[in-house]
N, C-alpha and C positions, 0 to 999 in steps of 0.2 A: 797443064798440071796432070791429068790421068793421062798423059801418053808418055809423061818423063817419073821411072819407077820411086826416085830419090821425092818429087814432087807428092807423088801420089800417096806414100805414104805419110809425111808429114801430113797432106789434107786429112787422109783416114783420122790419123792422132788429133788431131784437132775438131773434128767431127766428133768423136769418140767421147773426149773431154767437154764436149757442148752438152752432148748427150748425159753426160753423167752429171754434171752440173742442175741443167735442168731438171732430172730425176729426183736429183737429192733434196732440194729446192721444193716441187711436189710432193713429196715424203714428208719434209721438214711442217710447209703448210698444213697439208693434212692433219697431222698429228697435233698440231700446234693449235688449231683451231678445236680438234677434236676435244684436246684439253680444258680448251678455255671455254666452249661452250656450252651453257648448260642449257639452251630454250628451245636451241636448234639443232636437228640431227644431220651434222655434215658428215657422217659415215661412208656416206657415196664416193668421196674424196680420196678413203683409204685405196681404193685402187685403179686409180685415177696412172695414168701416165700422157705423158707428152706435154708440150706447148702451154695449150689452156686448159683453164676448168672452168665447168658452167658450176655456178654456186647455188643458184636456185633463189636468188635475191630479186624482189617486185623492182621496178621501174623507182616508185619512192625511196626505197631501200637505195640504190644504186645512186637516184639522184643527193643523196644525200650524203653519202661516203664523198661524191666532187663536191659539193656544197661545203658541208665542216670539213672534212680532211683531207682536201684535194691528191685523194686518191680515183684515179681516171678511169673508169670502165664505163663496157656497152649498157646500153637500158637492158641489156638480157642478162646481166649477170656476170659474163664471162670474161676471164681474171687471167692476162696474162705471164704465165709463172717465169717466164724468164726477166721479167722485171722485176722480181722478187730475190732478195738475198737476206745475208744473216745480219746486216746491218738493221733494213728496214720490216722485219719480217713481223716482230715485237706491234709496230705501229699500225703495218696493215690488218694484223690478227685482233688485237686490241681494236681497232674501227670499227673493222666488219662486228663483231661480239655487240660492241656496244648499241652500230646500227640495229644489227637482230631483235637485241632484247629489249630497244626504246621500241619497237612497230607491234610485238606479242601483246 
């Protein structure tokens, strides 16, 4: 693929579009939680790029989003954005909130 030029750029373009996907995704989170939450200061989030974010969520916290709403994270918190879209965004952000502010 990076030795045939016609290859190489199609991968760029598609690389490209991973990238921007993921970003907007991170963006979208961010704000979306920033919205919704009033107990906890996810502010950190605003500028947050790439892959993952650490949330700053206890062990209990985490075990508890797989528990009721079998959404899947490490005991550290950390939230991978490229599983996130505008489909399921609503339900991840609404969990995490509700986790938050049942532990405060």
């Amino acid at each position: 693929i990076l030795s045939r030029p016609e290859l190489y750029r199609k991968w760029e373009e598609e690389v490209a579009g991973m990238r921007k996907r993921i970003n907007a995704m991170q963006a979208l989170f961010a704000v979306s939680l920033l919205s919704k939450s009033k107990e906890r200061d996810f502010s950190f989030l605003k500028d947050r790029t790439g892959l993952f974010a650490y949330m700053g969520l206890s062990k209990e916290e985490t075990d508890e989003l797989i528990e009721k709403y079998s959404i899947y994270l490490p005991a550290n918190g950390r939230i991978n954005v490229s599983c996130l879209s505008e489909k399921n965004m609503d339900y991840v952000i609404d969990s995490i909130v509700k986790v938050c502010e049942a532990s405060q």
